[in-house]
N, C-alpha and C positions, 0 to 999 in steps of 0.2 A: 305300501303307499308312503310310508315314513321315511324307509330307505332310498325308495325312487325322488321323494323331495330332496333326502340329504345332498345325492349323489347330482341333483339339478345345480345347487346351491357352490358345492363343488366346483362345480366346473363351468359355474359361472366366475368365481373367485379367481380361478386358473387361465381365464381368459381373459382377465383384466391385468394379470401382471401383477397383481399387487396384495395376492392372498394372504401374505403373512402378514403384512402392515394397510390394511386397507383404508384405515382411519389417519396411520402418521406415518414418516418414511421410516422410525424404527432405529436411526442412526441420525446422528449431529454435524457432521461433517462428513469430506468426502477425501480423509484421508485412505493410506490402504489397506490398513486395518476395517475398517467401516465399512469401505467397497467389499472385501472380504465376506463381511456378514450382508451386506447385500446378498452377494451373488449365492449365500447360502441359502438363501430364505428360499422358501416353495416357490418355483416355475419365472421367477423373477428376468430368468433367460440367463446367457454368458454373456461374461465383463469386458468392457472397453470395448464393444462391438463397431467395430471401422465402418461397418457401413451405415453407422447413425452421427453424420455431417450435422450435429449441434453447433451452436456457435454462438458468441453471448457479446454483446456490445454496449456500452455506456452512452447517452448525452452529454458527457462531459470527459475530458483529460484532467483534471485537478478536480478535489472539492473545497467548497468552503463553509457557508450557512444555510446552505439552497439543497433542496432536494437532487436527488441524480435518480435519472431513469435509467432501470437495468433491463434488456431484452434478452432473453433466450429464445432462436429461430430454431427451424426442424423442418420437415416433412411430415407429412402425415400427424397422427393425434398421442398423445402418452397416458397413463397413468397416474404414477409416483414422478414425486418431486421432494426434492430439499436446494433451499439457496441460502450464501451468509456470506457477511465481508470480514475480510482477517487478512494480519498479517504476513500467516503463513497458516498452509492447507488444514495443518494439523493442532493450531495455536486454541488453545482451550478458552478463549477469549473471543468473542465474536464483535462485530465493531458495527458503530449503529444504529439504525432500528427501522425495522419497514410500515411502511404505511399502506393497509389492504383497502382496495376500492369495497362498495358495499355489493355490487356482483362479484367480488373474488372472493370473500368471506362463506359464501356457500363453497368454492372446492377449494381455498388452502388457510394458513392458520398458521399463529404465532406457534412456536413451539416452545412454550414456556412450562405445559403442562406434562410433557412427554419430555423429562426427564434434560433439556437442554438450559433450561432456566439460568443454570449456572456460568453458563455460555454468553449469557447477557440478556436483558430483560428485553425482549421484541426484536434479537436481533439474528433470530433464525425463523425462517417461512419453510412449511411442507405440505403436502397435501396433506386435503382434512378427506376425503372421498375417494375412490376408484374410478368415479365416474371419469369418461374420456376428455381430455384438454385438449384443445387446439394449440399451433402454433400461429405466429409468435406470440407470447407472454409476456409481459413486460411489470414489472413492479416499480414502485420509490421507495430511496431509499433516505433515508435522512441523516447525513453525518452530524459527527461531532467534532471542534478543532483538533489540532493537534496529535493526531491519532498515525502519526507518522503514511506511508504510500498504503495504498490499499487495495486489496487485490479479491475476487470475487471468484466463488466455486461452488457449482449446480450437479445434482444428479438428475439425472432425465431416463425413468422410467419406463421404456414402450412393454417391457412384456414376453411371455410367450418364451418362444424361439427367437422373436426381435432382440431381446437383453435388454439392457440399461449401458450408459456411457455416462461419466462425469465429464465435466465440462469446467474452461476455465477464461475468464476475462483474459483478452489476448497480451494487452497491460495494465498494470498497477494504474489507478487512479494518483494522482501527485498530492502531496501534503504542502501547499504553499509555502507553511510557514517555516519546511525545514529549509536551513541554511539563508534565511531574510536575511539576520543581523548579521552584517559585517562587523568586525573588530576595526576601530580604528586607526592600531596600529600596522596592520595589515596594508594598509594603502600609506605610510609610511614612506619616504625616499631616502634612501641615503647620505644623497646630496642635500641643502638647502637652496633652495634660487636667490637670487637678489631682486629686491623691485625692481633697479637702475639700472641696473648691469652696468655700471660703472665705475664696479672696483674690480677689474680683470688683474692692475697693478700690484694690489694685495697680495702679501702672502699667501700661498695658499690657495688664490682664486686659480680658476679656469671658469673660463666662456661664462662670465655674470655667475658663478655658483661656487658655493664654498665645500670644498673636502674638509671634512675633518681627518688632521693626522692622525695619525698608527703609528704609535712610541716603541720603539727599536727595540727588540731585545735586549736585554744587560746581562753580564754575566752575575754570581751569585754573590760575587764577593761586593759590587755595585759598581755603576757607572765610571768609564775612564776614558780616557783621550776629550774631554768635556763633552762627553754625552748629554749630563744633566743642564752645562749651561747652554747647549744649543736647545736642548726644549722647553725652557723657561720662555726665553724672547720668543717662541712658536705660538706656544699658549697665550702670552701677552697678545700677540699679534692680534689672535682670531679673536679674543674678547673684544678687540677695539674692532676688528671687521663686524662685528655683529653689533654693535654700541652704535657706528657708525650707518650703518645698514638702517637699524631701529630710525636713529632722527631724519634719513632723508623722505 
């Protein structure tokens, strides 16, 4: 009778897909090392299975102070789950932090206790249960500034002979804040304008705008055929063009 329970027990485990970890996904991310020891674990199915059309969408293109709502769609029901945001698949830093509705707290779960903690405090969700999930799923997620683009990666579970596929945000979330400050040199001109535009007569001007000259080359020995006294009177010039410029 003992045996006949174990062997119940069994192969109910085996049916759920998720016998080795049926409390947590057992892995932190969904790099592929990680997928690896997935696809090791008891009856979990074979990897990256093409016929499970996951597909994972955001409410938003950027984030800022606001929540973002993340979906993961599918067919049919899964098991195991793990999701987190980073800046790359395999980044030991996880960005973040989710916020579980009080009906998702019964099947999934911070993974803070299951060895991901270090990853960042609430900022990896897995299943807490076996029990069967429907699709779509959706979580929030709650950014933090500055955390440069942000890109999001789910394993999804079904089981069996079904497998499991990771799954990936098709793009990076935008970090606002990269590239705001412009340098104000950067916008800089070469030329200077004139208010008047009319000092064309000027040395130096064209069309109401001042070039600044580019002093000739000299040889080493210094200046000859009056190199030096032609760019004195040049320099005087543009001092008064600009002198003059100032007071109209």
């Amino acid at each position: 009778m003992v045996a006949f329970t174990t062997l119940l027990l069994t192969a109910a485990a085996l049916a759920t897909g998720t016998s080795a970890y049926p409390t947590y996904p057992g892995v932190c991310d969904a790099s592929l090392p990680s997928l690896a020891k997935v696809a090791a674990a008891s009856s979990m199915g074979p990897n990256a299975n093409s016929t499970l059309a996951y597909t994972m969408t955001s409410s938003a293109t950027e984030y800022t102070n606001s929540p973002v709502t993340i979906t993961v769609s599918g067919t049919g029901s899964f098991h195991g789950f793990l999701i987190y945001a980073a800046n790359a698949v395999n980044s030991t830093k996880h960005l973040g932090s989710w916020a579980l509705t009080s009906a998702q707290q019964g099947l999934y779960q911070t993974m803070d206790a299951h060895n991901c903690a270090s990853f960042g405090a609430g900022a990896t969700i897995g299943h807490l249960s076996a029990t069967p999930k429907n699709f779509p799923v959706s979580f929030s997620w709650n950014p933090a500034p500055g955390m440069g683009n942000v890109n999001f990666w789910a394993i999804v579970v079904q089981g069996g002979a079904t497998g499991f596929r990771s799954v990936k945000l098709a793009s990076a979330l935008v970090d606002p804040t990269n590239g705001a400050m412009v340098s104000a040199t950067s916008t800089a001109s070469a030329t200077m304008p004139m208010a008047s535009g009319s000092m064309a007569g000027m040395p130096g001007m064209t069309n109401g705008s001042m070039s600044m000259p580019t002093a000739a080359p000299t040889a080493a020995s210094g200046p000859s055929n009056g190199a030096r006294s032609v760019a004195v009177p040049v320099a005087v010039a543009v001092v008064a063009a600009l002198a003059l410029a100032v007071s109209m």
